[in-house]
N, CA, C and O atoms as CSV, one atom per row, in Angstrom:
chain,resi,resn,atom,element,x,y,z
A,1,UNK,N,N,41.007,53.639,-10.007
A,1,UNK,CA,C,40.063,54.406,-9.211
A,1,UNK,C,C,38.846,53.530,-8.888
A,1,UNK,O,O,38.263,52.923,-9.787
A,2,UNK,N,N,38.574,53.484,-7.980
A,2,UNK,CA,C,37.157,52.825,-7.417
A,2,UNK,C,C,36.183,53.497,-7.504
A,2,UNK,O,O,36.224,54.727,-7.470
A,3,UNK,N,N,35.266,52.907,-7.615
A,3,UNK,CA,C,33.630,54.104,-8.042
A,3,UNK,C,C,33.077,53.959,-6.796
A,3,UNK,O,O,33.204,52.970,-6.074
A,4,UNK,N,N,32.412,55.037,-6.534
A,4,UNK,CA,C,31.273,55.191,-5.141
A,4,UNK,C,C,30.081,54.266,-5.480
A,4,UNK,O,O,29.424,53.771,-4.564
A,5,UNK,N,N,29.818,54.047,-6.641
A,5,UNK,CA,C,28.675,53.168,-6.648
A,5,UNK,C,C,29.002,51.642,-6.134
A,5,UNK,O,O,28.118,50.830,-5.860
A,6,UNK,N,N,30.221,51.416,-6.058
A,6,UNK,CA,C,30.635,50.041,-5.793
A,6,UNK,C,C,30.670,49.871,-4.283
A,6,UNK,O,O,30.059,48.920,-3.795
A,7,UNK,N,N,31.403,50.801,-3.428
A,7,UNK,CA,C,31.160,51.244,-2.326
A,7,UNK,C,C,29.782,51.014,-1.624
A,7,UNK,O,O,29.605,50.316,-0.626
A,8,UNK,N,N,29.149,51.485,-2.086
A,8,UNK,CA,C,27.912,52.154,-1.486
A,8,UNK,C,C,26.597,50.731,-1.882
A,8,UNK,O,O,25.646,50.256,-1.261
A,9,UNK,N,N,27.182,50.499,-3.124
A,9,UNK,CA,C,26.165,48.915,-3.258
A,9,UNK,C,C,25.167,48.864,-4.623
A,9,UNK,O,O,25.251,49.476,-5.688
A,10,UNK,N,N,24.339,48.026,-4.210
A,10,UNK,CA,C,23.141,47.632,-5.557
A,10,UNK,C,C,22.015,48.548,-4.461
A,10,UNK,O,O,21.920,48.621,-3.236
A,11,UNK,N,N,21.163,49.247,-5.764
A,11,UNK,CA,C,20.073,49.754,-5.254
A,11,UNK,C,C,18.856,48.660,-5.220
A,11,UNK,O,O,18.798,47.618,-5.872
A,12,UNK,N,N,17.714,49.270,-4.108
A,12,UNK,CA,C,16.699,48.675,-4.138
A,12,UNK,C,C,16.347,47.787,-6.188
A,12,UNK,O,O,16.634,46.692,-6.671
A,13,UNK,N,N,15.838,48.677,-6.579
A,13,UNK,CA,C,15.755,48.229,-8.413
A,13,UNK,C,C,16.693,47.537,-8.931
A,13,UNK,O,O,16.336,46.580,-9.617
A,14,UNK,N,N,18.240,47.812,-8.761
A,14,UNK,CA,C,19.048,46.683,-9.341
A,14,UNK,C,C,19.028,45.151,-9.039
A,14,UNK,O,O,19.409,44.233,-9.766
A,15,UNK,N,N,18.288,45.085,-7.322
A,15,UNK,CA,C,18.157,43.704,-6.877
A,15,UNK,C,C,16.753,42.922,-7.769
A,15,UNK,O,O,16.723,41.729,-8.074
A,16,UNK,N,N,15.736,43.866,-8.046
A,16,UNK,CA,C,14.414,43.291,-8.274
A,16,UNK,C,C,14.452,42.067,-9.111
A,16,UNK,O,O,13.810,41.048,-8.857
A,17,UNK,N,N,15.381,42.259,-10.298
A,17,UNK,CA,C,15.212,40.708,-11.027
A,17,UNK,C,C,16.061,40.055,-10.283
A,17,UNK,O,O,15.406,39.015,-10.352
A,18,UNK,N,N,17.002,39.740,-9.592
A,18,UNK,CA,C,17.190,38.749,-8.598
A,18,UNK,C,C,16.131,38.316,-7.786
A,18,UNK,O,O,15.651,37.183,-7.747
A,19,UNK,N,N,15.786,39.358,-7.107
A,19,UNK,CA,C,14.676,38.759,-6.168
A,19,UNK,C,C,13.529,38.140,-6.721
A,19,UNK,O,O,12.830,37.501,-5.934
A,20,UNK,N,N,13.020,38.220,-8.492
A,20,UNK,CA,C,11.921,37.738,-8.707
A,20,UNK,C,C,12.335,36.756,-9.171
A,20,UNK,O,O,11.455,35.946,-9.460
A,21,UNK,N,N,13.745,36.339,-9.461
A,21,UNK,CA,C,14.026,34.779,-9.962
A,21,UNK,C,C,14.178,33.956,-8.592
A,21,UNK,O,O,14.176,32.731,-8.713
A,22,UNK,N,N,14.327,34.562,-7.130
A,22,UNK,CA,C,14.315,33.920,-6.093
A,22,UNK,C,C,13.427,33.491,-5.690
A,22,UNK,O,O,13.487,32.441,-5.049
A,23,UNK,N,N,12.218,34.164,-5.920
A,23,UNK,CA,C,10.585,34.171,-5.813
A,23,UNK,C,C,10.144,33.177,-6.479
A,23,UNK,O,O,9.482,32.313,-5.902
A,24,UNK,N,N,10.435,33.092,-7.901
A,24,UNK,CA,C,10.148,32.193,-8.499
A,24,UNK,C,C,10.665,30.717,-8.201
A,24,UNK,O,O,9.882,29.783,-8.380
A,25,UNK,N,N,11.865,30.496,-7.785
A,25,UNK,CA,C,12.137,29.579,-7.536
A,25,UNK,C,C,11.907,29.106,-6.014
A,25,UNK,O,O,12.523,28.164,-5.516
A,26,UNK,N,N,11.292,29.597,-5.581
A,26,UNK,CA,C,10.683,29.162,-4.215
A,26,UNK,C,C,9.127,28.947,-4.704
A,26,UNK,O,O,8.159,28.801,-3.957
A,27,UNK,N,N,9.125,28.961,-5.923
A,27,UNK,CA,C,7.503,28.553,-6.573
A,27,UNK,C,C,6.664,29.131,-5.843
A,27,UNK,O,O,5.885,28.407,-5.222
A,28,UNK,N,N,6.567,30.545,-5.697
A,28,UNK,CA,C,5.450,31.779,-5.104
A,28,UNK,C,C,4.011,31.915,-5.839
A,28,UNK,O,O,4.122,31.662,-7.039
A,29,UNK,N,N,2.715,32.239,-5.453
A,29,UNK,CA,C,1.622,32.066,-6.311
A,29,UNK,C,C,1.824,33.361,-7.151
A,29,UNK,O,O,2.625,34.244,-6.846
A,30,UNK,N,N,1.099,33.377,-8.122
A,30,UNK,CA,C,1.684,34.651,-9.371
A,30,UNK,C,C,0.964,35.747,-8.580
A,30,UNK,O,O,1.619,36.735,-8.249
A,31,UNK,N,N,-0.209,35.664,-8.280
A,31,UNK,CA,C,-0.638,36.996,-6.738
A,31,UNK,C,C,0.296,37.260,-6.563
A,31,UNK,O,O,0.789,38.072,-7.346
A,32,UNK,N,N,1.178,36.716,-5.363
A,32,UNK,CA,C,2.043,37.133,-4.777
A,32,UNK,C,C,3.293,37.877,-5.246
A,32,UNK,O,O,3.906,38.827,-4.759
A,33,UNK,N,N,3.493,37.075,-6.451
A,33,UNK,CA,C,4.766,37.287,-7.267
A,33,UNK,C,C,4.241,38.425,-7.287
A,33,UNK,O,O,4.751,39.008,-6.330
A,34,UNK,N,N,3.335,39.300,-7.929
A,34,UNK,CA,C,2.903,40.070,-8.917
A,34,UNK,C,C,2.729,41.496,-7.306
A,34,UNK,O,O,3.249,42.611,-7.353
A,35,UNK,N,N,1.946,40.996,-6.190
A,35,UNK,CA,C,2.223,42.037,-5.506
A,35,UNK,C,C,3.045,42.145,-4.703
A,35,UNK,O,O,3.058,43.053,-3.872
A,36,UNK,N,N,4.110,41.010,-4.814
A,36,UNK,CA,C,5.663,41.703,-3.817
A,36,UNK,C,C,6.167,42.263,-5.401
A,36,UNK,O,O,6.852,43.212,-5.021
A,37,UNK,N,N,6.247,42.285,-6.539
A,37,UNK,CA,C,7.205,43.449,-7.275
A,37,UNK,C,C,6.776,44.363,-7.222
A,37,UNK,O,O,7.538,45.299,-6.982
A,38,UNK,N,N,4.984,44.722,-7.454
A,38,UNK,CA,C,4.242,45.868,-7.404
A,38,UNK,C,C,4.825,46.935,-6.445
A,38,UNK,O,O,5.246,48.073,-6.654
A,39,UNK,N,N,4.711,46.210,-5.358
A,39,UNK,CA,C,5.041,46.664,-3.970
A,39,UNK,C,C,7.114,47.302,-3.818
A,39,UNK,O,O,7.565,48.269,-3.205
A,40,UNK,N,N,7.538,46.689,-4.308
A,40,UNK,CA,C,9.018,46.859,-4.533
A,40,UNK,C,C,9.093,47.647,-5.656
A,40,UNK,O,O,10.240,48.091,-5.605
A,41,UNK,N,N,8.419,48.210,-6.909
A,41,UNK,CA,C,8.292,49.321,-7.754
A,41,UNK,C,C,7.737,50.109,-7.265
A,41,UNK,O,O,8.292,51.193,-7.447
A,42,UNK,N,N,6.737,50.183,-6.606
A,42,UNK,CA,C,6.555,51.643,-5.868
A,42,UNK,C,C,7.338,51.905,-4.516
A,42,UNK,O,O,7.136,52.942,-3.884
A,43,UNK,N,N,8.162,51.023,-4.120
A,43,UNK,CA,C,8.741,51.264,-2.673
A,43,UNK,C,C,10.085,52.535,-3.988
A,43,UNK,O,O,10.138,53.760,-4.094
A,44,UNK,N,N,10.675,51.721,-4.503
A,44,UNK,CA,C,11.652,52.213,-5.602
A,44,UNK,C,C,10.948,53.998,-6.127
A,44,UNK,O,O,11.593,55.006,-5.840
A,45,UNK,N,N,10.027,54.056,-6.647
A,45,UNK,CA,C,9.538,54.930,-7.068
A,45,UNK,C,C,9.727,56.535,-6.075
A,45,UNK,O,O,10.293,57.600,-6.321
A,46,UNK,N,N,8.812,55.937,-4.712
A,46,UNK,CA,C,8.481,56.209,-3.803
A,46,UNK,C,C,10.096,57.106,-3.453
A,46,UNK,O,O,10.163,58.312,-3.694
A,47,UNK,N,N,11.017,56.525,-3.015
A,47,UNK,CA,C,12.547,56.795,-2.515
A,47,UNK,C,C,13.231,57.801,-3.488
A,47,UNK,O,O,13.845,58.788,-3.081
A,48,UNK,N,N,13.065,57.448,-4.935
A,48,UNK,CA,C,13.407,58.210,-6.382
A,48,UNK,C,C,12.615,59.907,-6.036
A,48,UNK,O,O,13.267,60.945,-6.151
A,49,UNK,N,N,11.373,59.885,-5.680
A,49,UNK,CA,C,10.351,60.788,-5.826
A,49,UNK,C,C,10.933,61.757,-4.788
A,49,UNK,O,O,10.903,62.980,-4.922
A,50,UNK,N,N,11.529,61.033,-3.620
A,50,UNK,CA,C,11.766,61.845,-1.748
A,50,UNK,C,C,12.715,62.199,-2.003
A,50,UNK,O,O,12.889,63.268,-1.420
A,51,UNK,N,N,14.087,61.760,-2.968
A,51,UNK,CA,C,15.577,61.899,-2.891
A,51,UNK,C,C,15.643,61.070,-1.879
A,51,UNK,O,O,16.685,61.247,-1.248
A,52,UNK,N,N,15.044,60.322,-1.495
A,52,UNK,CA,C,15.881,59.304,-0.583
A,52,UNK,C,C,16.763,58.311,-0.815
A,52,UNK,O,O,16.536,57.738,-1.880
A,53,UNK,N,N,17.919,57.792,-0.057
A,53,UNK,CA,C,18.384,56.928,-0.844
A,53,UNK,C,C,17.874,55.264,-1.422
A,53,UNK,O,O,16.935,54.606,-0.975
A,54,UNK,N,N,18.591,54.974,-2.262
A,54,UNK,CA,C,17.846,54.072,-3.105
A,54,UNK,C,C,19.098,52.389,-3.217
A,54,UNK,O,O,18.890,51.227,-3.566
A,55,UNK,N,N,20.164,53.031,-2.784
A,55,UNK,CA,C,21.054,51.805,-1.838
A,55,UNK,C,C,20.470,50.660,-0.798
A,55,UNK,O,O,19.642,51.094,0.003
A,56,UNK,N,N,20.768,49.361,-0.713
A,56,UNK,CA,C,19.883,49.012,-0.054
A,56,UNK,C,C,20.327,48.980,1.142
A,56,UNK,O,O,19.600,49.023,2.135
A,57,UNK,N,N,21.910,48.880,1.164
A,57,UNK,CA,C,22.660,49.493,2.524
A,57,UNK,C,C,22.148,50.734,2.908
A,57,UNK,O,O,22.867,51.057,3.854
A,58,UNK,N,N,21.604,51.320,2.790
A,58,UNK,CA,C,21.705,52.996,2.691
A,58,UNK,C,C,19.895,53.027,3.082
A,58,UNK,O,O,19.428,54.135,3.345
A,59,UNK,N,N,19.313,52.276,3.094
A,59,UNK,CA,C,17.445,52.199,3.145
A,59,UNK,C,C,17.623,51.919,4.951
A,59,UNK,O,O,18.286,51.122,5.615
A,60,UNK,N,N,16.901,52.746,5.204
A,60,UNK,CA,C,16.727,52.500,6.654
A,60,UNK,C,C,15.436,52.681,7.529
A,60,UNK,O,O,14.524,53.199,6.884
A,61,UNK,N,N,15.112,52.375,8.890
A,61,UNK,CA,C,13.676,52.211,8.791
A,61,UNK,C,C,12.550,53.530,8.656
A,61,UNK,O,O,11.339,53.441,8.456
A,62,UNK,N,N,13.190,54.492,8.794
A,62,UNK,CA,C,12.764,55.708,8.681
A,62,UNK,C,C,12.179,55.900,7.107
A,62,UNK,O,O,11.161,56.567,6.920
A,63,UNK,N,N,12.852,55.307,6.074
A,63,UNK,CA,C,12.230,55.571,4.915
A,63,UNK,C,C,11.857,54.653,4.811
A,63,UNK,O,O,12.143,54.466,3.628
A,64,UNK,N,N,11.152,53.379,5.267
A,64,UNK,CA,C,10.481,52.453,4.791
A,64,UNK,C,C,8.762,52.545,5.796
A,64,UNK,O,O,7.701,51.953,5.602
A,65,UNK,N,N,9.149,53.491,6.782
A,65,UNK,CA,C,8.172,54.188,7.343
A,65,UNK,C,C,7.607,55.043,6.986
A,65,UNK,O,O,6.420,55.260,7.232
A,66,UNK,N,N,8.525,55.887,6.156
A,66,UNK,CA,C,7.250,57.199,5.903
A,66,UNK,C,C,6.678,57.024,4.070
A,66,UNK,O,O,6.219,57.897,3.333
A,67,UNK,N,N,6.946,55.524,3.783
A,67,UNK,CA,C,6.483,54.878,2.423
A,67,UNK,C,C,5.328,54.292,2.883
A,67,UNK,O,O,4.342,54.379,2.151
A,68,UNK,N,N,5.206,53.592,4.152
A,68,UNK,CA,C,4.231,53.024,4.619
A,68,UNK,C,C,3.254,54.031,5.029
A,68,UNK,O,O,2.130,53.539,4.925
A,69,UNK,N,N,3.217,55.113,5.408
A,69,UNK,CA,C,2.549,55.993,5.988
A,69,UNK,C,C,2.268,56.869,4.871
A,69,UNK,O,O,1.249,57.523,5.095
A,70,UNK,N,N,2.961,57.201,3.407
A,70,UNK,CA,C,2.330,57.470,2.016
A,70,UNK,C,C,1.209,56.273,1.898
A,70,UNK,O,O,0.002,56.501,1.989
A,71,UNK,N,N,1.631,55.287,1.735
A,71,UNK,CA,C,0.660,54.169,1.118
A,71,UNK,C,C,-0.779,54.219,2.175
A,71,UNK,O,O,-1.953,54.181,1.805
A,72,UNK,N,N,-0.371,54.293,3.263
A,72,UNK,CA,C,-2.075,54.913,3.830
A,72,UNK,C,C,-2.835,56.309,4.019
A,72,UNK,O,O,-3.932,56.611,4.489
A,73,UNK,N,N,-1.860,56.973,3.494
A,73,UNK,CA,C,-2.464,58.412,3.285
A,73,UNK,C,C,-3.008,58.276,1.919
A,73,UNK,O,O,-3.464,59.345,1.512
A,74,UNK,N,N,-3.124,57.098,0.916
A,74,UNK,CA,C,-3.827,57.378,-0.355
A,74,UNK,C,C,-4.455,55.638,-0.686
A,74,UNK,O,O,-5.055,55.287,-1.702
A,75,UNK,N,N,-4.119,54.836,0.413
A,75,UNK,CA,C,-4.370,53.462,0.145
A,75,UNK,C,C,-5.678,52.462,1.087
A,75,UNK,O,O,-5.321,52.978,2.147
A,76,UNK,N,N,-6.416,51.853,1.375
A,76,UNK,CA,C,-6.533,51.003,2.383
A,76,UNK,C,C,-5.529,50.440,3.441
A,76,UNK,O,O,-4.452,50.156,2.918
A,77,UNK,N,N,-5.590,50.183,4.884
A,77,UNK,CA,C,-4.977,50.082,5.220
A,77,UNK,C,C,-4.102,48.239,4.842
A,77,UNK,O,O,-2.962,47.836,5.070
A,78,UNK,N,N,-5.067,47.705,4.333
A,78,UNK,CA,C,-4.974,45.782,4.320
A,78,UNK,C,C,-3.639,46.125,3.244
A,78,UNK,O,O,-2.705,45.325,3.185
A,79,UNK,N,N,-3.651,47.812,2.126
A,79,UNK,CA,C,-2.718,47.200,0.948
A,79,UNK,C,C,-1.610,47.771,1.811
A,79,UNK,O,O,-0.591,47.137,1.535
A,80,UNK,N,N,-1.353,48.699,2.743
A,80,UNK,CA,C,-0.210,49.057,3.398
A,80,UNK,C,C,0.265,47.746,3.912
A,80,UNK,O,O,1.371,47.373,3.521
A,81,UNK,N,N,-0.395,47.004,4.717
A,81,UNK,CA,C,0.377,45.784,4.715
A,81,UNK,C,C,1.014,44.756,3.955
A,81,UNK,O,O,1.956,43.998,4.186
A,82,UNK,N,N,0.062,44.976,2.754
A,82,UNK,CA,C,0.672,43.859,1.539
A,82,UNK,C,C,1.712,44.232,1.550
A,82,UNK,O,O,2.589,43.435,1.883
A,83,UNK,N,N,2.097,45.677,1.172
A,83,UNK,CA,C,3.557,46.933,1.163
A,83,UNK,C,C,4.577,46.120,1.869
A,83,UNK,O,O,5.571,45.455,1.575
A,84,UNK,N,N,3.893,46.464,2.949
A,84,UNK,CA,C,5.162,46.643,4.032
A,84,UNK,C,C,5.250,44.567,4.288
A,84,UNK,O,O,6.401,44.301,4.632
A,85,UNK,N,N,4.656,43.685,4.226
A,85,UNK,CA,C,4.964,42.331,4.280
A,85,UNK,C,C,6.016,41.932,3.007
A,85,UNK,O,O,6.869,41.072,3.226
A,86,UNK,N,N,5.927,42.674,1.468
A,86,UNK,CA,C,6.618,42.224,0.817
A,86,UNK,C,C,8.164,43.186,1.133
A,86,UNK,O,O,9.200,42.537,0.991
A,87,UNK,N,N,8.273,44.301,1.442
A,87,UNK,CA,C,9.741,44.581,1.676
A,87,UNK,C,C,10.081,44.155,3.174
A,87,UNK,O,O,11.090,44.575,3.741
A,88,UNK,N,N,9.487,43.592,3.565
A,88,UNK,CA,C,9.929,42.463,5.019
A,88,UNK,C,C,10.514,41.566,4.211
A,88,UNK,O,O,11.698,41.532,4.547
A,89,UNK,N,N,10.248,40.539,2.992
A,89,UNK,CA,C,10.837,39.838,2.432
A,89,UNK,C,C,12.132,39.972,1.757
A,89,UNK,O,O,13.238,39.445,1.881
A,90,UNK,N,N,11.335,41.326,0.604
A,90,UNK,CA,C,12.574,41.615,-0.169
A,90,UNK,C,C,13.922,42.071,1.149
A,90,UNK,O,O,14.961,41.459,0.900
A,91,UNK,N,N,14.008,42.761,2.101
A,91,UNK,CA,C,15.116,43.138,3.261
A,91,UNK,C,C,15.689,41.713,3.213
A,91,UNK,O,O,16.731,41.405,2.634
A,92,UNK,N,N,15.005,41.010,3.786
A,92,UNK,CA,C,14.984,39.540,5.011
A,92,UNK,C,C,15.722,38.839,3.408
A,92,UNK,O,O,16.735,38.172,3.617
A,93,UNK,N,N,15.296,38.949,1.926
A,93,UNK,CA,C,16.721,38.007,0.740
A,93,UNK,C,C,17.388,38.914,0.785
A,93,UNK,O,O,18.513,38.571,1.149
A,94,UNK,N,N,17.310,39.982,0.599
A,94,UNK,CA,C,18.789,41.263,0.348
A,94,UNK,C,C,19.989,40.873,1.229
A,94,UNK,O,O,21.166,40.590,1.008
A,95,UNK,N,N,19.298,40.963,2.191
A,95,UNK,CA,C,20.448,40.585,3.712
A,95,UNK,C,C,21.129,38.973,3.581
A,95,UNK,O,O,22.197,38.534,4.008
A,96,UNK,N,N,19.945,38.267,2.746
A,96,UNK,CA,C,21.071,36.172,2.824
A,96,UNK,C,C,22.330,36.648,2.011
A,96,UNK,O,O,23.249,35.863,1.780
């Protein structure tokens, strides 16, 4: 029997320690390191909280929009961008 989870993929959170050993090895400043995971634990959180899905096949721009549009309904707008610049990244390795 095949499982639907295999199907369907690695969630946003199952990739994160990949992506921070990728980070790291592209020798990232620890800032950065520290607010692209920040930013990728609350994107995670965020999706968990909506029932949205949490697949990264399955993340689409609609929920990475209305995370961005949480993060400025309670944030500055400069950290919505930090947000939304680090899951431009994390997408842009998910997808190599």
């Amino acid at each position: 029997m095949v499982s639907t989870r295999v199907l369907s993929g690695p969630t946003v959170g199952e990739l994160a320690p990949s992506w921070r050993l990728a980070l790291d090895a592209q020798n990232k400043a620890t800032k950065t390191l520290e607010a692209y995971l920040a930013s990728l634990d609350q994107f995670v959180r965020f999706l968990s909280s909506k029932g949205m899905p949490q697949q990264v096949a399955h993340v689409r721009r609609g929920h990475i929009e209305a995370y961005i549009a949480h993060v400025l309904s309670v944030a500055k707008p400069s950290m919505a961008s930090v947000r939304y610049r680090a899951l431009q990244q994390f997408f842009k390795w998910a997808l190599k």
